[in-house]
C-alpha positions, 0 to 999 in steps of 0.5 A: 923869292922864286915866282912860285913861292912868291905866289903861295906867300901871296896866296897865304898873306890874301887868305888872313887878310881876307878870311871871308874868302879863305876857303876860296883862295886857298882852292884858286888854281886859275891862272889870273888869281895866280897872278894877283896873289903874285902881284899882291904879295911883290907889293906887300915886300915893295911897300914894307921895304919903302917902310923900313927905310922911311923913303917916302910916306906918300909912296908907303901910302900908293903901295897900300892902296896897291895892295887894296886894289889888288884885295879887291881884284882879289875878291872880284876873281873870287865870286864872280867866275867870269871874271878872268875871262873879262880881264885878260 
């Protein structure tokens, strides 16, 4: 998947996983939030790919609480605007 779409796809999977924040993540043009929903969508495929195959629940479970930390990244870029700032 192109770095573009992979973003978008990022982008669309955070805005029904966080509904609260909808309006804003579909609105985010910074750079940072770009990039996490970037990061967000290569570990939501990572964990589902490790899931299909039965690898390793204890991975399943790191690659979950990837993706939650990343939702909280998420929501912390969204309300607070100096936020990307502080974290690059």
């Amino acid at each position: 998947m192109a770095r573009s779409n992979r973003r978008e796809a990022g982008r669309r999977r955070l805005a029904m996983r966080l509904p609260q924040m909808r309006k804003l993540i579909m609105a985010a043009c910074d750079p940072l939030q770009l990039e996490l929903f970037e990061a967000y969508q290569m570990a939501v495929e990572a964990r589902d790919a490790v899931q299909r195959q039965r690898f390793d629940p204890n991975l399943v479970r790191e690659y979950d609480e990837t993706c939650s930390d990343i939702e909280q990244h998420v929501i912390r870029a969204m309300r607070e605007p100096s936020y990307a700032q502080r974290t690059s």
